[in-house]
C-alpha positions as CSV (number, residue, x, y, z in Angstrom):
1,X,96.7,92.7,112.7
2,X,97.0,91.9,109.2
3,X,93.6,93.5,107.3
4,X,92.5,92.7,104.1
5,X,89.9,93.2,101.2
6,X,88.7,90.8,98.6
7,X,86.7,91.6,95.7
8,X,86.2,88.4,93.9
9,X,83.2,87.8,91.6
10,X,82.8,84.0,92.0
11,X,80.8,83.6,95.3
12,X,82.1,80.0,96.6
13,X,85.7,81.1,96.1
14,X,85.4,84.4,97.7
15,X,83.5,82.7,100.7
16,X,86.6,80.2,100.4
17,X,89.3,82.9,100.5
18,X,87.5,85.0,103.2
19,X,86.6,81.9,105.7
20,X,90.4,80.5,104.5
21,X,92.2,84.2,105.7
22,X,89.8,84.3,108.8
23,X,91.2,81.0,110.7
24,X,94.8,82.8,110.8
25,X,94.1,84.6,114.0
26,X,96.5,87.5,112.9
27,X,94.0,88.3,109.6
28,X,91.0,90.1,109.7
29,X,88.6,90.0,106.1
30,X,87.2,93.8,106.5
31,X,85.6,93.3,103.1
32,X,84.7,90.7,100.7
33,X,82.7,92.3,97.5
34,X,82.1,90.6,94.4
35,X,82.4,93.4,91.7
36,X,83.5,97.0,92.1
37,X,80.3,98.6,92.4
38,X,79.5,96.3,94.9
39,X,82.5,97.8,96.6
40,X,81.8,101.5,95.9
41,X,78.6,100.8,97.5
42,X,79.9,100.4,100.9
43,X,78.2,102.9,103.3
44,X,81.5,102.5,105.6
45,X,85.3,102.0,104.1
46,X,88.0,101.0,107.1
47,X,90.7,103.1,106.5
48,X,93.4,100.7,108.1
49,X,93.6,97.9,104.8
50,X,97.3,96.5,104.4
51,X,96.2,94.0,101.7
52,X,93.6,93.6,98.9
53,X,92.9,90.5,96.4
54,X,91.9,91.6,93.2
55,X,89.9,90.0,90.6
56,X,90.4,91.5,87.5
57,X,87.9,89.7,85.6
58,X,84.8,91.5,87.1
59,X,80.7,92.2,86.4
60,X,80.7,95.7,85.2
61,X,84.1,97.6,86.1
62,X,87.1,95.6,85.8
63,X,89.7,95.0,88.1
64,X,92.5,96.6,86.3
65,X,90.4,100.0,85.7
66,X,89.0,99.8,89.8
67,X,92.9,99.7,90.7
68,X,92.5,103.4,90.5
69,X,90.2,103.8,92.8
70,X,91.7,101.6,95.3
71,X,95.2,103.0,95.2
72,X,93.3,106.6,95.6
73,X,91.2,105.1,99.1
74,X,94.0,102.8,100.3
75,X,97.8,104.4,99.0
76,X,99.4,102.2,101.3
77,X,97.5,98.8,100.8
78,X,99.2,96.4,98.7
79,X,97.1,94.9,95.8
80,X,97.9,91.8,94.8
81,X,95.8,90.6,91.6
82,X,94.3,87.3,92.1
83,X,93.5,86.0,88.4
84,X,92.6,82.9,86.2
85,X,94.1,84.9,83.0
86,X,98.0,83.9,83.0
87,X,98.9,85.4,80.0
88,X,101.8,88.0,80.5
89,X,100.0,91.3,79.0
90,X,97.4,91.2,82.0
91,X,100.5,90.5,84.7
92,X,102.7,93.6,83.2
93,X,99.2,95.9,82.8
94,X,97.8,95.0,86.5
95,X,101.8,96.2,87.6
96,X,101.9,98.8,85.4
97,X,98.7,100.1,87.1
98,X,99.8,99.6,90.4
99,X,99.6,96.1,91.9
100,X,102.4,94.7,94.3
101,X,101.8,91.2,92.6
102,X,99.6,88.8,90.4
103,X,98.8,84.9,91.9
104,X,97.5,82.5,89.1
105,X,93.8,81.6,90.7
106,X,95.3,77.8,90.5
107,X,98.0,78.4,93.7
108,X,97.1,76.7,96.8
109,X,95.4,78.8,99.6
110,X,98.5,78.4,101.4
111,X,100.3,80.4,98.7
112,X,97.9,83.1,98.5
113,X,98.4,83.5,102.5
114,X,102.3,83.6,101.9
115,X,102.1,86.3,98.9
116,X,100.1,88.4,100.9
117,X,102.8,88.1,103.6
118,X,105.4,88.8,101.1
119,X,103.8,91.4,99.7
120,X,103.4,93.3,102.6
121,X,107.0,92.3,104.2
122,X,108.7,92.3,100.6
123,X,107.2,94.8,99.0
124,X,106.3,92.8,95.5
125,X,105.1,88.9,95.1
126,X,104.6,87.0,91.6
127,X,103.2,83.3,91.9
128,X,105.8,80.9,90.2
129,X,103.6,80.5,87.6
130,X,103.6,83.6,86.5
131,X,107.4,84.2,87.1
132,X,107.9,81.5,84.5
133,X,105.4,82.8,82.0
134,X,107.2,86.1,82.2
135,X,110.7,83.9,82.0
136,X,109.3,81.8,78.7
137,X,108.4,84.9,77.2
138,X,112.0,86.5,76.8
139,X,113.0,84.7,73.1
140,X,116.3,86.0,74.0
141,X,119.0,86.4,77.0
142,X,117.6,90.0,78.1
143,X,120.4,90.5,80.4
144,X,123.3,90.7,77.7
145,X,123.2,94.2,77.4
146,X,124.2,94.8,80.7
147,X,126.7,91.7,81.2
148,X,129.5,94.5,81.1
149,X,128.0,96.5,84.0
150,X,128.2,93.4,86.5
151,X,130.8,91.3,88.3
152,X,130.8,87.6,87.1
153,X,128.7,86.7,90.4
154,X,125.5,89.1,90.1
155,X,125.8,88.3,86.4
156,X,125.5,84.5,87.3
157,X,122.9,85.7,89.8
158,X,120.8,87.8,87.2
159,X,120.6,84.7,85.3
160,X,119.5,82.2,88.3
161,X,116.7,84.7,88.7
162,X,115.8,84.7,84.6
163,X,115.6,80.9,85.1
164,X,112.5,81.2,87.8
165,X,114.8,80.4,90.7
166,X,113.4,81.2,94.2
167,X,115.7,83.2,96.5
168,X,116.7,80.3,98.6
169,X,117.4,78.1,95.2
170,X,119.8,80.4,94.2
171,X,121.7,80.4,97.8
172,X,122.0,77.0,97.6
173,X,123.2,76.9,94.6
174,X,125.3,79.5,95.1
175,X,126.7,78.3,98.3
176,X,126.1,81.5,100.0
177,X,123.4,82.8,102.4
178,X,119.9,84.3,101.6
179,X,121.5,87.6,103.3
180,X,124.0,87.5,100.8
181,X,121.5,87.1,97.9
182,X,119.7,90.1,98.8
183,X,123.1,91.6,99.1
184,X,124.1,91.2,95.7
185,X,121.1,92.4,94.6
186,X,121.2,95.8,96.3
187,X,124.4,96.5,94.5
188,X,122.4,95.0,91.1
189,X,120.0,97.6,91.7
190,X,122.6,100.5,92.6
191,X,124.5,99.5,89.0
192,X,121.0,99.8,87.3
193,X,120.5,102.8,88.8
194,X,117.3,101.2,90.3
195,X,116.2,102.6,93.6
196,X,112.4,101.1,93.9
197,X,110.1,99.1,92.5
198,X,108.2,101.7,90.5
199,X,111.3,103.5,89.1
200,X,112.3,100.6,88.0
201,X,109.3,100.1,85.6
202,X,109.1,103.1,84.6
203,X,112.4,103.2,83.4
204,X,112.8,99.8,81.5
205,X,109.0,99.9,80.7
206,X,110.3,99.5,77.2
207,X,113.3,98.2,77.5
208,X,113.8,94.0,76.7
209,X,114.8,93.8,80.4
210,X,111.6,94.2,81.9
211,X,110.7,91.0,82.2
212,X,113.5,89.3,83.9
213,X,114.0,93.1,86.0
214,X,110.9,92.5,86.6
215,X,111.1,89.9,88.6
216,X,113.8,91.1,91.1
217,X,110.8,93.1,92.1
218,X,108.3,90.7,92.3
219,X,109.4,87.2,92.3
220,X,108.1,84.9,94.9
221,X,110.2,85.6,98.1
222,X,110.5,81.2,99.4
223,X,112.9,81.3,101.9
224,X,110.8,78.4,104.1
């Protein structure tokens, strides 16, 4: 069973996202707030939450300074923000803070499902959208400083991934499977001296390649 938490200040969309989530019969809505106090104030807190959706434009407390909060009650849960801002300072501070992925508000209900599924499965989920905004952003090639590091292919890789391209994409294009993808990006991350998603932030947090690093982590996993 796949449980989840919303806290979402608009009423018709949270309605939309909880009655939405409900008619997959492995998903179960254990709460649906619409601000953080509202949340606080729950007399009971199910300790079993794999998933929240996040809000970060919220009454009162924000979403980005309740993240705390909910990483202190649920470790485990993956928080994925759910946002209208798509500007790339909230998608690097709601990660920085802790969230396994940021869906523009615009994505189809079908794509929130998915990212929750990758998010949980995949450990990390960015909405195209906001994989490109992060991609537009670099004014430069980011990944020339470490051109001498790889082989020709994860090099060629790297920059399939800069360019927004979904896993599947860059097998194709590749002529190679999806197994092999994630193959060469093990060794990527091995050569980076990369071993999760976290250490990975916190040791390029101000480095050019965060962006496009970034989105080894996160980018979202279409293999369908």
């Amino acid at each position: 069973m796949i449980t989840i938490g919303i806290i979402e200040d608009n009423h018709f969309q949270l309605n939309n996202y909880k009655e939405f989530l409900e008619d997959f019969q492995e998903c179960k809505v254990v709460f649906a707030c619409r601000s953080m106090e509202e949340f606080k104030a729950l007399p009971y807190k199910d300790p079993d939450v794999k998933a929240i959706l996040l809000d970060i434009s919220l009454p009162g407390e924000s979403g980005i300074s309740g993240m705390e909060e909910l990483k202190r009650i649920y470790p485990d849960a993956k928080i994925i923000v759910l946002s209208g801002h798509d500007g790339k300072e909230y998608v690097i501070e709601s990660i920085r803070k802790g969230a396994s992925g940021y869906i523009i508000k615009t994505s189809r209900l079908m794509e929130i499902y998915h990212s929750i599924l990758d998010a949980i499965n995949q450990g990390g989920t960015l909405s195209p959208k906001a994989a490109h905004m992060l991609i537009d952003h670099v004014s430069k090639d980011p990944l020339e400083s470490v051109k001498d590091r790889l082989t020709k292919r994860e090099y060629e890789l790297l920059q399939l991934l800069k360019d927004g391209h979904s896993y599947k994409e860059m097998a194709e294009k590749l002529y190679v499977t999806v197994f092999t993808i994630n193959q060469h990006l093990k060794k990527i991350y091995q050569k980076l001296n990369v071993a999760s998603k976290s250490e990975l932030i916190s040791r390029i947090w101000s480095n050019s390649l965060f962006c496009s690093l970034l989105l080894i982590s996160c980018l979202h996993y279409k293999c369908a």
